[in-house]
N, C-alpha and C positions, 0 to 999 in steps of 0.2 A: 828593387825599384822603390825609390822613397813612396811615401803617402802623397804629398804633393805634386808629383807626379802621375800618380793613378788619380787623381780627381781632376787634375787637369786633362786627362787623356774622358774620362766620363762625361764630363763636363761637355768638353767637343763633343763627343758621341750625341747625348741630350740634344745639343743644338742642331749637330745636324740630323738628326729625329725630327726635332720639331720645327724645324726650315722644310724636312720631306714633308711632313705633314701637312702644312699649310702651302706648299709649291701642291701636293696630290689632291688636297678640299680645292683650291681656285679653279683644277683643272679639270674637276667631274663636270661632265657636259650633261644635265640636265635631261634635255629632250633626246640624246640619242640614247641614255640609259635607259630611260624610261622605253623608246621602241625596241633596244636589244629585249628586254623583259619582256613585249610585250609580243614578237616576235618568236620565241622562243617556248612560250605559254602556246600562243596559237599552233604552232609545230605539233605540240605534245597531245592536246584536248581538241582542236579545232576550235575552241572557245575564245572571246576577245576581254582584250586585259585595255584595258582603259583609266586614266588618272584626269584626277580636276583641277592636276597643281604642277608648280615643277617640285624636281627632287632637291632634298636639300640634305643637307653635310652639316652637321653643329661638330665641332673641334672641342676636344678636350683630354682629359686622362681617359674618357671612355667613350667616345665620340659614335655620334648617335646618327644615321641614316633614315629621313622621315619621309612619308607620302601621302599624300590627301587624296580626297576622293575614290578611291581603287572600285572599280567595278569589272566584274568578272561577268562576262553576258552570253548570247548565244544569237546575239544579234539583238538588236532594238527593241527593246519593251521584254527583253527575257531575260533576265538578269539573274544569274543564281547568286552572286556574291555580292554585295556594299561593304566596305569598311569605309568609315568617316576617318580613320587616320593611321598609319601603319609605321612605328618605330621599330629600327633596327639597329640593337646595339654592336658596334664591330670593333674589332682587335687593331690598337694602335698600329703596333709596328709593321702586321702587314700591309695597313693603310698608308707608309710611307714607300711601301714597294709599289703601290697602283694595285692593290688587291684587296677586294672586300670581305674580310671576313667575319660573315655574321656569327654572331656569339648565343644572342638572345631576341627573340619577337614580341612585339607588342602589338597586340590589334585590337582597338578602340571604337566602341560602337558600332560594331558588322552587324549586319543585318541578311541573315542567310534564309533561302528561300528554300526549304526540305524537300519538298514536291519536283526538285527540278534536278536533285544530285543524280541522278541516274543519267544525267549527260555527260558525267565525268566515267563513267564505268569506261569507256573503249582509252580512258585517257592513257598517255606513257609519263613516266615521269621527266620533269622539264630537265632540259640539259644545259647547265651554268658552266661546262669545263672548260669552254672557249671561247673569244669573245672576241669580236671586231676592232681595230684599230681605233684606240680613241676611244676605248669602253673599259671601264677598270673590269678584271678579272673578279666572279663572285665564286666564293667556296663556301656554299651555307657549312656550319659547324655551329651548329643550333645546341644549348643546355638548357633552353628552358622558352617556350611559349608562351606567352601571359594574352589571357585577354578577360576585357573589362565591356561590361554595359551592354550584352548582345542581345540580338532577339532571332532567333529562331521561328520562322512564319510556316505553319502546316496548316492544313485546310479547315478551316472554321475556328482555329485557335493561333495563339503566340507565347514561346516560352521564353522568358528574361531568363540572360544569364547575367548572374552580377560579377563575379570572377570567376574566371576557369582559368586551371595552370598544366600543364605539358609537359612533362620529361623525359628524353632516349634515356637510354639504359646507359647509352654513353652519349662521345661523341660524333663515334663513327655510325649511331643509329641505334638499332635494336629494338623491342620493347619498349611501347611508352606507357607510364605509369600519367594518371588524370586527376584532379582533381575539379571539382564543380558544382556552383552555386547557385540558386538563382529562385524564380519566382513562377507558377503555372497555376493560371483559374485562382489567382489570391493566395495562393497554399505556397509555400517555400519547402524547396528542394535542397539536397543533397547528395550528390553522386561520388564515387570513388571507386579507381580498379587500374586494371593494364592491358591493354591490350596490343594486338600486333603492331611491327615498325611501320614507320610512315611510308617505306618506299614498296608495302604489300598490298597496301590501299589502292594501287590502280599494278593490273598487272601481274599480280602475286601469283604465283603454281602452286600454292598451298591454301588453304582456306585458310581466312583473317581470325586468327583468334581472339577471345576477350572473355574477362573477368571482370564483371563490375557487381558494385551493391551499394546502395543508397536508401532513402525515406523521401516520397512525398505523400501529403496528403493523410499523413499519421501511420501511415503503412512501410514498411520498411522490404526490401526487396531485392531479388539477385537478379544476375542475367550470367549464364557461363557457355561456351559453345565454340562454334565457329559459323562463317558465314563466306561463303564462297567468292560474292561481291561486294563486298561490303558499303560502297558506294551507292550501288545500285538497289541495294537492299534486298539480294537476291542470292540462292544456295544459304536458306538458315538451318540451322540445326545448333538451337539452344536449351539450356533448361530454366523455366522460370519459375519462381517460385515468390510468391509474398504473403505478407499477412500484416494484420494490424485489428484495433479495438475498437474500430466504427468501420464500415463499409461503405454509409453514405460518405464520412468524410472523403472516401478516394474516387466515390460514385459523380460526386461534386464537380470534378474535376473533366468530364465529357462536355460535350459541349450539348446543347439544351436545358432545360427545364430541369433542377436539381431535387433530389430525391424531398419526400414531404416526411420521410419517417427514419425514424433509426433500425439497422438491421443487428448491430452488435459484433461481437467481434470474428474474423472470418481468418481462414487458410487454402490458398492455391496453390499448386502445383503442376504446372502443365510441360510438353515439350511442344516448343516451335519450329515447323516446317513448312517449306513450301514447293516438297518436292513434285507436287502436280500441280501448280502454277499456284493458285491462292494462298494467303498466309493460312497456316492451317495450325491449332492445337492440339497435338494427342496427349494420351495419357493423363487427361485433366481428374482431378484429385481435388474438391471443393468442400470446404464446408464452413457456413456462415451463422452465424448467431449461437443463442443457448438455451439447452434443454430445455429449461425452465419458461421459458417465452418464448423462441423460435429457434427454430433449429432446421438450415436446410443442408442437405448434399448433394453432390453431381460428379458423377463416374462419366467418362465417355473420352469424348471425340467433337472438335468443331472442324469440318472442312475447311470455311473460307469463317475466320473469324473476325476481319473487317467488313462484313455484310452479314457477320452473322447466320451462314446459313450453312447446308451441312452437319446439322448438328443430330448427335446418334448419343444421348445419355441416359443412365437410369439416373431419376432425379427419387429425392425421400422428403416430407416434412414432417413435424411436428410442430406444431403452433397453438397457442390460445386463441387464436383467431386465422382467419384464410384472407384479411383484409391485407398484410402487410404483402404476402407473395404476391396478391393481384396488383397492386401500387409497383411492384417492381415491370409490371408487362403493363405500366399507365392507364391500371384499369381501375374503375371504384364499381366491382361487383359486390353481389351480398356478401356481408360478415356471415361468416363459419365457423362456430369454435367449439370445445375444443377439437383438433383436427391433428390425425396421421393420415399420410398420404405417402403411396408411393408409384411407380411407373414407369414408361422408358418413354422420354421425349424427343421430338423428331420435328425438325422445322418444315413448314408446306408453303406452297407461293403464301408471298406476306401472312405469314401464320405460322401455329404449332399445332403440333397432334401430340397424345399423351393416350400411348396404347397399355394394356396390360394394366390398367389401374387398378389399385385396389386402396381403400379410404373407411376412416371413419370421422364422421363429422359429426358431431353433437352426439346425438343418440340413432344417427344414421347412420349406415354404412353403404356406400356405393361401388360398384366394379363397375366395367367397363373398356370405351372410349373416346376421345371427345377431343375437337380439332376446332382453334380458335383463328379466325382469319382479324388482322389487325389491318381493317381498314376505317375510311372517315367513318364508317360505323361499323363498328366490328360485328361478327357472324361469328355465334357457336353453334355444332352441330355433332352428332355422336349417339349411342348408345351406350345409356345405365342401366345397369339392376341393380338390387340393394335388396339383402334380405332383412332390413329393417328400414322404413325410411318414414324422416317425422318431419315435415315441412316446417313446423316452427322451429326448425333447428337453421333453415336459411332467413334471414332476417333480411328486407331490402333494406338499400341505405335510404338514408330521407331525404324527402324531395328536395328538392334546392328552392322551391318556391317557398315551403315552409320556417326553412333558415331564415330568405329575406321578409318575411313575414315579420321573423321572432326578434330580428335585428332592429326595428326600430322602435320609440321609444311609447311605454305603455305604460297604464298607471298599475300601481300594485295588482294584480290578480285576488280579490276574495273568493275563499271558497266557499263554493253555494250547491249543496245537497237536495238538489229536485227531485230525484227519483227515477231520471231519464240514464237508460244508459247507451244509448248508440251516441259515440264519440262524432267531435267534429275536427279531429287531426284529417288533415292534406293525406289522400291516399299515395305513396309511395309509386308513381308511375315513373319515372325518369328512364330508370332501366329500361323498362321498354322502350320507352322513346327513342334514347340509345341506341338501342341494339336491335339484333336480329339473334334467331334462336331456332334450330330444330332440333328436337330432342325427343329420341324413343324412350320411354322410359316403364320401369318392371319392378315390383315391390312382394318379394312374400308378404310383408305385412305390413304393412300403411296405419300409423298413428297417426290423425287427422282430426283436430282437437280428443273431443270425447270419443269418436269413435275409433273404432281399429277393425280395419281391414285385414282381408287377405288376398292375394294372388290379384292385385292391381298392376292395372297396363294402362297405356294411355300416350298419347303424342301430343307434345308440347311445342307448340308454335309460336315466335316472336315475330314480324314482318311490320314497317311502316307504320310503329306506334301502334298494333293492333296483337292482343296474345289471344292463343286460343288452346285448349286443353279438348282435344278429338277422341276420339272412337274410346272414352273409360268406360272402362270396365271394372270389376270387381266383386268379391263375396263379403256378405257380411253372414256370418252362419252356414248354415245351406241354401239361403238367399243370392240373386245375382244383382247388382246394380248396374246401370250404362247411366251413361248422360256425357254432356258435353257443355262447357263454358266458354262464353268469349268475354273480350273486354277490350274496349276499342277508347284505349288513351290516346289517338291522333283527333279524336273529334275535338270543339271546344268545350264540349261538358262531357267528361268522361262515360263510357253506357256500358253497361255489364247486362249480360244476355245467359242466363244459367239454365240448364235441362238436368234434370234427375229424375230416374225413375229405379224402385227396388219391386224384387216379385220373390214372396215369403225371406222376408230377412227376417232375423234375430234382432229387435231389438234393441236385447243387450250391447251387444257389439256397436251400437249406430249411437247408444248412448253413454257411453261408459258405465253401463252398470246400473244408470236410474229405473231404465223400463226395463223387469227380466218377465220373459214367458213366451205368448204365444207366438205368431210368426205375425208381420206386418208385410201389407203393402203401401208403397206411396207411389205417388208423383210429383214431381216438384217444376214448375216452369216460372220464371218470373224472369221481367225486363225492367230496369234500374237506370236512372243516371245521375249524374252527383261527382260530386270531387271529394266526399267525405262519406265516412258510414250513414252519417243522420242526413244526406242530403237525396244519397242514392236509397236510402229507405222512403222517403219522404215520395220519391216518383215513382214508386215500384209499381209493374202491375204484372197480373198473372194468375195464377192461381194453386194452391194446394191440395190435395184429396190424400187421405189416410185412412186404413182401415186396418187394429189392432184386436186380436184376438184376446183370451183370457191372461190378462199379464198381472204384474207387480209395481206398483211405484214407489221406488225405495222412498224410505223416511228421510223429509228435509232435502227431498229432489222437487225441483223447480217452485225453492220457498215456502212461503208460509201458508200461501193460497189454495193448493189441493187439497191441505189435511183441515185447512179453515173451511171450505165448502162439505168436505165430507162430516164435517163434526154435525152440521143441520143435517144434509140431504140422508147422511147412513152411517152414524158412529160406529154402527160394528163391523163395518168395512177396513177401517183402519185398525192394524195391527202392532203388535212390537217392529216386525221387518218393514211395514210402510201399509199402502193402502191397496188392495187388492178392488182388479177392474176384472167386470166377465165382457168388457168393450169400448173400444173406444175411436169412434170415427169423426175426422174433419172434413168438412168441404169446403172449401174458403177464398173464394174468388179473393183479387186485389187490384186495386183501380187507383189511378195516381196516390197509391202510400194508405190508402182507406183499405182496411182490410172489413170485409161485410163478414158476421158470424150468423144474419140470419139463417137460423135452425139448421144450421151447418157444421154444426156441434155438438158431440153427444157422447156421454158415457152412460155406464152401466155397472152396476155392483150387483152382489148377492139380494140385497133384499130392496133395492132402489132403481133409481135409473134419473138422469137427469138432461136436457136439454138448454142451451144456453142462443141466445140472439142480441143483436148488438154489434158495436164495430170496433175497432183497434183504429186510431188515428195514426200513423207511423211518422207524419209529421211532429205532430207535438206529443209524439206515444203516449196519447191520451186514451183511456179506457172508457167506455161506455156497454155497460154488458149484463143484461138480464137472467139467470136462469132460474128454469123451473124444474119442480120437480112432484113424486106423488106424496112426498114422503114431506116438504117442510114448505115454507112460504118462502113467496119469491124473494132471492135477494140477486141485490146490484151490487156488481163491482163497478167503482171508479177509480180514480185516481190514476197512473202511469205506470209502465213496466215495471219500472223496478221500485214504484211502491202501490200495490194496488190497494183498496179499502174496498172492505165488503160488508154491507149494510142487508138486515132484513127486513122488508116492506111487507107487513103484514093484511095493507089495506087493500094492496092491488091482488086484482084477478087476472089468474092465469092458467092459460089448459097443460095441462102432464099428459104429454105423448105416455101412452101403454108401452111402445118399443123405441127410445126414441133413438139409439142406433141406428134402426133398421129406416125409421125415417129421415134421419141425417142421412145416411146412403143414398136416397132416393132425392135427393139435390144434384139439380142438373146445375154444371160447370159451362162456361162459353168461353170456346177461347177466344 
């Protein structure tokens, strides 16, 4: 056969191709395609396929099948699908037989509602194999899925997808391989993997396999398993696993209030299940930050890990501080540092418990355990002991009053060296206010400034802006102390209400070391209030009694002032070691901040003995203070705590008590 006859023979062909073509486009009937579709959908899911447009046919070499509006619903106001627009690319020639066959999908601007796929779980897959008179024949033979611009709507959030692409393994289906882009909480995504054929998705006898791994949020991450309904989001049994080099960056990414601090770089491992209804994570395998600044782990178990509860882990820390783990549970308790920590944590209604603890914090150590209820005002409650514990190792955080204080605008601060030293910093209440708090708590040894304790108990109570420190106890030597403190930050001027009382303590112990020797008694009662040290000294009232046997006062213990009195009243009292006393008794009422010393003061040395009267101003810690003695002339101290000045007045006349211990004792106290 010549050439010019094979192209005339093509030729014809071509035309009558493209005469069927445009005879088969004229004759798609619109609105009954669209009810065979929609028909046919409803059959399968029970679900309603509705469109905003007719269907239309654009003619070409690759002739494209479009539809607007597409809503997928469940009835009126329940909609699980929107696409704004749905191209379907299909294959010429069977187009001139009256047959659609799709090649490629484009779905433009869907808008899928996640919370509502589990109406698709009973679905069957739709059945295109036959079709009513008047309805082109459809044979999906899909290569490829595209979609563009979607959002993905789950409960309190929304994930853009900017491209996502789709492909069977073949044509006849198979495994689709995914690819997917897009955007969640500002942070951009990347997904890729395979998972099962499309027609396992409703229906499947096998659990729906998948392979995926992606990055968002700076973290990179797998997902590998099977899932029984995949639809439904039900029968999982995956393994996940992720990690990345900030933790807030993924923390970011939840919905609420985003993380204030950095945790550093972290690794997960958990398996998901929910073979007893909740999503549940086993085998979780945690750990976040770096030794060197923080460093957490967690072994366990979460039952129901969208509620978070269920939870059965040994957790571990090490940190320079306890402030970054309490910001993760939205709490601003004291800073702790440095701090190991370990224990087994267990969630309780709205709360945690942390049994088995065992911790050191600063120069503490605490065991125990201790169960935090997270409500509008959270409640700690538990049992510590520590066989070392040093209070200044928990620091409260600062007031918030004092921030706004410090926040506006002041002129330069000059330092000015008076002599005073009771501060006027904002007392740190807030935590109370805060919170609620019961806490047994037990100390072999209790550092508490200067002194150091031993075998300390005590019940610590936080309720309604009021703390109170119950039934202490303690030794100091072969001494016992009791007493009890309250402090009532709900009033509008803060009151602190203090009892102490010791019966033969050790000195030493009470003072670090300044006073060594005989045994001491006191009592200590005083009532305070104030929002600052100088304010709450300023209204104290109450009173002191002390009664020290033959002691020691080291050299350069409580300044310049004991060994400047001793140099008149008994230089040979003072020695290399400090100045030795054969007594030393106070009695010393306090009345709004005025501390009285008449003749309520009294020591005694080897070859002297002295008596002092006069009063302590605690307001302006102004000194006013006379003593006498048998041994020199009266001198006055003035000036302020922390500078006193002592003058000899040789003109004034003054009696010298023979015992004046034994008559400072004999000062009756009122309470």
């Amino acid at each position: 056969m010549r050439p010019s006859t094979i192209a005339k023979i093509v030729a014809a062909l071509v035309l009558v191709l493209v005469v069927a073509v445009i005879a088969a486009g004229k004759s798609l009937k619109s609105e009954a395609y669209n009810q065979f579709l929609a028909e046919r959908v409803k059959a399968a899911s029970g679900l309603d396929l509705s469109f905003a447009g007719p269907t239309k046919l654009k003619l070409g070499p690759s002739p494209v099948l479009s539809f607007t509006g597409v809503t997928l619903s469940a009835g009126q106001g329940a909609d699980l699908l929107y696409i704004d627009r749905v191209e379907a690319r299909i294959a010429l020639v069977p187009l001139a037989l009256r047959q659609l066959r799709l090649e490629t999908l484009s779905l433009i601007r869907p808008v899928l509602h996640a919370g509502t796929l589990d109406r698709l779980a009973a679905a069957k897959p739709v059945n295109l194999a036959d079709s009513p008179a008047g309805v082109f024949l459809t044979r999906p033979s899909l290569g490829e899925v595209l979609i563009e611009d979607a959002a993905i709507r789950l409960t309190g959030t929304t994930i853009q997808v900017t491209k996502a692409q789709v492909r069977p393994e073949s044509e006849a289906g198979g495994p689709l391989s995914l690819q997917l882009s897009g955007r969640w909480q500002d942070s951009r995504f990347d997904v890729s993997g395979v998972v099962g054929p499309l027609s396992a998705l409703t229906g499947g006898t096998k659990p729906y396999p998948l392979q995926i791994k992606g990055s968002v949020g700076g973290a990179n991450l797998s997902l590998r398993g099977t899932m029984a309904a995949p639809l439904a989001g039900k029968g999982l049994d995956l393994d996940f696993r992720t990690q990345g080099e900030e933790l807030a960056d993924l923390l970011r990414l939840r919905p609420g209030k985003p993380p204030a601090q950095t945790f550093g770089p972290f690794k997960l491992a958990a398996r998901i299940t929910d073979a007893a209804g909740p999503i549940a994570l086993a085998d979780i395998d945690a750990v976040i930050g770096r030794r060197e600044s923080q460093l957490i782990t967690a072994k366990g178990q979460m039952a129901d890990a969208l509620n978070r509860a269920g939870i059965d882990m040994t957790v571990s820390l090490e940190a320079e501080s306890l402030s970054g783990m309490m910001r993760l549970l939205d709490l601003d308790l004291p800073n702790v540092g440095p701090v190991k920590l370990s224990g087994r944590l267990a969630d309780i209604e709205n709360g945690w418990r942390l049994t088995g603890l065992k911790s050191s914090l600063g120069k503490s150590d605490l065991a125990g355990e201790a169960s935090l209820v997270l409500a509008p005002r959270p409640r700690l409650y538990g049992r510590l002991a520590a066989a070392q514990m040093n209070p200044a190792d928990f620091t409260l955080p600062p007031s918030r009053g004092s921030s706004a204080q410090s926040s506006q605008p002041q002129r330069p601060a000059i330092p000015i060296d008076d002599g005073r030293i009771l501060g006027v910093e904002p007392l740190a209440l807030d935590l109370i206010k805060d919170m609620d708090a019961t806490l047994s708590l037990a100390a072999t040894r209790l550092q508490w400034g200067p002194a150091t304790l031993s075998d300390a108990t005590g019940e610590l109570r936080m309720a309604a802006g009021r703390l109170s420190l119950e039934a202490f106890s303690a030794r100091a030597g072969e001494g016992q102390l009791a007493g009890e403190a309250r402090l009532d930050a709900a009033a509008k001027t803060p009151a602190l209400a203090l009892r102490l009382a010791g019966s033969g303590v050790d000195p030493a112990a009470l003072t670090g070391g300044a006073l060594k020797g005989g045994k001491a008694d006191f009592t200590l009662d005083l009532k305070a209030q104030g929002g600052n040290p100088r304010a709450m000294a300023g209204t104290a009232e109450g009173s002191l009694a002390l009664t020290l046997g033959e002691t020691l006062l080291a050299r350069n213990s409580g300044g310049e002032l004991p060994a400047r009195l001793a140099r008149d009243i008994d230089a040979g009292a003072l020695g290399a070691d400090g100045l030795r006393l054969r007594c030393l008794v106070a009695r010393l009422p306090v009345k709004a901040g005025l501390i009285s010393i008449d003749r309520g003061l009294a020591a005694e040395t080897a070859g002297s003995g002295a008596m002092a009267a006069g009063s302590i101003d605690l307001r302006t810690e102004a000194l006013d203070i006379a003593v006498t003695s048998r041994s020199a002339p009266l001198l006055r101290v003035k000036g302020v705590l922390g500078a006193p000045v002592v003058t000899a007045d040789s003109r004034a006349k003054a009696h010298a008590e023979a015992n004046p211990c034994r008559a400072a004792q004999a000062r009756r106290l009122t309470r």
